[in-house]
C-alpha atoms as a printed R data frame, in Angstrom:
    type eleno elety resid chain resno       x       y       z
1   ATOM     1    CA   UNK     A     1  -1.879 -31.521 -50.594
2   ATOM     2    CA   UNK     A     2  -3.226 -30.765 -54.317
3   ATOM     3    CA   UNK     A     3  -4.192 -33.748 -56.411
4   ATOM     4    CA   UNK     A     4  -4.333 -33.669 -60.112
5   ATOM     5    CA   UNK     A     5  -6.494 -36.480 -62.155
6   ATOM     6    CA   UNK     A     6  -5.643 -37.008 -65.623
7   ATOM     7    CA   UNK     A     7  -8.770 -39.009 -67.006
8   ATOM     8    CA   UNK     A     8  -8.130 -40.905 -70.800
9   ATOM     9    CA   UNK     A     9 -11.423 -40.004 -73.208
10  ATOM    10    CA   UNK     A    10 -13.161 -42.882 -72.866
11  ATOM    11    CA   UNK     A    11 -12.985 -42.253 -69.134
12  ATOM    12    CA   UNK     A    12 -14.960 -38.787 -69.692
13  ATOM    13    CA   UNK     A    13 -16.880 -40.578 -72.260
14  ATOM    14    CA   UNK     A    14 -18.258 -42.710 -69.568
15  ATOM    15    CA   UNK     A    15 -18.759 -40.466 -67.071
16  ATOM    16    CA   UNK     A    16 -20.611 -38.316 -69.381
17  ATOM    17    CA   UNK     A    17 -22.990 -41.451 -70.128
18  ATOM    18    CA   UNK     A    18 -23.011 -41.779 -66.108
19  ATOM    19    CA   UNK     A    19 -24.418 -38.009 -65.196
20  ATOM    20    CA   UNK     A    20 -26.752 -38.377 -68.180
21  ATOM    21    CA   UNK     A    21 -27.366 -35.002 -68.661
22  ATOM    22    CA   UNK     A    22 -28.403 -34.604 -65.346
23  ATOM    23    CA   UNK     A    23 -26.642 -31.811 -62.596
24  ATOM    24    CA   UNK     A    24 -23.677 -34.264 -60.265
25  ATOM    25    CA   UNK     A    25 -20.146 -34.283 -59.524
26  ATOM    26    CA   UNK     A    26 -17.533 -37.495 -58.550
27  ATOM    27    CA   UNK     A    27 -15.622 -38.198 -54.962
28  ATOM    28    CA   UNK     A    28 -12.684 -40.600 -55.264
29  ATOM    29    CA   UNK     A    29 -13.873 -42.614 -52.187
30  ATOM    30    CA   UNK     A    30 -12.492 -45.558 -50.199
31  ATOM    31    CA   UNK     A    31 -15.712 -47.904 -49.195
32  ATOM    32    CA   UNK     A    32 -14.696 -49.538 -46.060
33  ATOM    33    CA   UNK     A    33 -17.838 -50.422 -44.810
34  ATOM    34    CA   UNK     A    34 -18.210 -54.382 -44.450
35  ATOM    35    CA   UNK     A    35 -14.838 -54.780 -46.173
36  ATOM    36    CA   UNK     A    36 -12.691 -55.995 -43.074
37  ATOM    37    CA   UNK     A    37  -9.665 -54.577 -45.657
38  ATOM    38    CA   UNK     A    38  -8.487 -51.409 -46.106
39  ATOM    39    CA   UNK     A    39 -10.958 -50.311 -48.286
40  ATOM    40    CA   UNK     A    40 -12.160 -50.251 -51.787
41  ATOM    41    CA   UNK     A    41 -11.798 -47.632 -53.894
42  ATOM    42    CA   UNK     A    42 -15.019 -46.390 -55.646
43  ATOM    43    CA   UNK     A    43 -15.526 -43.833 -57.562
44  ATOM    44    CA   UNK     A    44 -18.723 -42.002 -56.277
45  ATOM    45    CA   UNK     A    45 -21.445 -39.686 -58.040
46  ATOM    46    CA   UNK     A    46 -23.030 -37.385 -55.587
47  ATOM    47    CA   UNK     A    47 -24.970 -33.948 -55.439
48  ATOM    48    CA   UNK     A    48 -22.954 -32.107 -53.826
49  ATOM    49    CA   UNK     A    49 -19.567 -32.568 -51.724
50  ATOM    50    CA   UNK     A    50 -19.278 -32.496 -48.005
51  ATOM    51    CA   UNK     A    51 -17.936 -29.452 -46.062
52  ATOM    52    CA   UNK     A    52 -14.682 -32.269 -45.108
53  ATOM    53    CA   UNK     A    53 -14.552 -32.949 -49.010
54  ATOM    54    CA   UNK     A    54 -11.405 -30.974 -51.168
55  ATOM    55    CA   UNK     A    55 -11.410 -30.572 -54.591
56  ATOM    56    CA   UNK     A    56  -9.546 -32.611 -57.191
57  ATOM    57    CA   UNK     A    57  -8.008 -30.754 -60.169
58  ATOM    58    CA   UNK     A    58  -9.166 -32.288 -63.452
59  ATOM    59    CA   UNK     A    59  -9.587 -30.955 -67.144
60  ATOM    60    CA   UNK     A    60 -12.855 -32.455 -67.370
61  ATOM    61    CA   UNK     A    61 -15.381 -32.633 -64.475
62  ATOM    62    CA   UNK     A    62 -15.610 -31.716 -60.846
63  ATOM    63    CA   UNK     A    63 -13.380 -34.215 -58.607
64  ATOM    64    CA   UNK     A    64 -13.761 -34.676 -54.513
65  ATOM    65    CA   UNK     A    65 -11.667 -36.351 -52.026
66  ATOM    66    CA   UNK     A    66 -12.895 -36.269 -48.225
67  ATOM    67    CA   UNK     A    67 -10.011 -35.077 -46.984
68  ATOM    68    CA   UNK     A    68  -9.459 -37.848 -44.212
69  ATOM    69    CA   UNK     A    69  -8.877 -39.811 -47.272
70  ATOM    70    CA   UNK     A    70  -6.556 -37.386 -49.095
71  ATOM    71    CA   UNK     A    71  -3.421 -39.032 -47.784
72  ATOM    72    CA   UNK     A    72  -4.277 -42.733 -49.677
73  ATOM    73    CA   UNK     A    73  -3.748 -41.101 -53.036
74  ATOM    74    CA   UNK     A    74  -0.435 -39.311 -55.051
75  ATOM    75    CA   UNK     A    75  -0.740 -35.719 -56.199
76  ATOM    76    CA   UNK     A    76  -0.498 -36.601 -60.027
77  ATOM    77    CA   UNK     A    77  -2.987 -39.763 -60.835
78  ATOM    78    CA   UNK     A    78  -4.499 -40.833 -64.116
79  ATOM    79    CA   UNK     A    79  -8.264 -42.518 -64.819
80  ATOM    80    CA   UNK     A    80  -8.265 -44.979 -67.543
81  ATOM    81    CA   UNK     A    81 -11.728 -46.475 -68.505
82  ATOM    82    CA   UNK     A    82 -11.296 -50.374 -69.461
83  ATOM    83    CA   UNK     A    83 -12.437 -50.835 -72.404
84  ATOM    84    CA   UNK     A    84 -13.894 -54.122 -72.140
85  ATOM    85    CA   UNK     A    85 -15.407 -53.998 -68.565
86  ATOM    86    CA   UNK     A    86 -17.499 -51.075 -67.229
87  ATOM    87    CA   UNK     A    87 -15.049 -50.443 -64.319
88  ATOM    88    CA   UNK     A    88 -12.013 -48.064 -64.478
89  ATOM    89    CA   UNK     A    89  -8.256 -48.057 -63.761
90  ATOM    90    CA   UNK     A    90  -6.451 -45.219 -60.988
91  ATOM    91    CA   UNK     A    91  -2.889 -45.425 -61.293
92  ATOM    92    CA   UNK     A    92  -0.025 -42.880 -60.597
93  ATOM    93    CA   UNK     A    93   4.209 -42.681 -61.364
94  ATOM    94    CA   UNK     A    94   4.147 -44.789 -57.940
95  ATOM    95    CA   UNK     A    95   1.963 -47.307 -59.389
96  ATOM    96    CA   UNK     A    96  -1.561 -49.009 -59.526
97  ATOM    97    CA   UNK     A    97  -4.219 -47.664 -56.863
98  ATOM    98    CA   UNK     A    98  -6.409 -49.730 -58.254
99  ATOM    99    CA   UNK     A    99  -7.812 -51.274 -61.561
100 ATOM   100    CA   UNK     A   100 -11.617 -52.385 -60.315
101 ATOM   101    CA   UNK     A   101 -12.900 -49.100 -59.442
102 ATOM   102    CA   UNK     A   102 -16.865 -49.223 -59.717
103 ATOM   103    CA   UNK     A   103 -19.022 -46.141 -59.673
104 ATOM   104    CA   UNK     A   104 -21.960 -45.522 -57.410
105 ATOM   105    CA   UNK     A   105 -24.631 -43.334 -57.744
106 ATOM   106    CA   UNK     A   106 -25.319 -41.718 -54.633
107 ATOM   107    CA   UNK     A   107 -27.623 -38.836 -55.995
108 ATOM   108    CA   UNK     A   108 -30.683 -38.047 -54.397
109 ATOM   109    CA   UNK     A   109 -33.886 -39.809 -57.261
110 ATOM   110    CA   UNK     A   110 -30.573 -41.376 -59.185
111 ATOM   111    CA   UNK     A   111 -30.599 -45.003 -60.674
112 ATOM   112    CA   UNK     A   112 -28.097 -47.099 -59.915
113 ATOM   113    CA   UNK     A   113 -25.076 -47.106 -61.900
């Protein structure tokens, strides 16, 4: 399955501000650890992806997807930053995915997001 992310400018505004310059890339990423639900979606900042991870199409940065997880989103989605909370919105046609996705920094020397 391809998926395509649309992400809304302030959403690449904010992930610019995120990477600060420095080299990284983003995994859509279901947390499911201590959750006891069927995860939480998080958006993820990482070095590098995982030989499991697929790509994401999107316009404006380099997307990832493990692709165990693949099947919990639609092929056409859209990021929208909130503009009054640091936290962003992943919604399709079908609906919302979620509209409290948090982003981690999981690079190797990073500060926390």
């Amino acid at each position: 399955m391809s998926i395509h992310l649309e992400l809304d400018s302030l959403s690449v505004e904010r992930l610019a501000m995120v990477l600060s310059g420095r080299p990284g890339m983003f995994k859509l990423f279901y947390d499911t650890e201590d959750c006891g639900c069927n995860g939480v979606l998080t958006i993820l900042v990482i070095d590098a992806p995982n030989a499991t991870d697929t790509a994401i199409q999107s316009d404006s940065y380099s997307f990832w997807v493990d692709r165990q997880q693949e099947q919990q989103f639609d092929s056409q989605m859209r990021l929208e930053a909130d503009p009054s909370y640091p936290s962003f919105k992943v919604s399709s046609d079908a609906g919302i995915l979620s509209n409290n996705v948090r982003i981690q920094d999981r690079r190797v020397n990073s500060s926390k997001a």
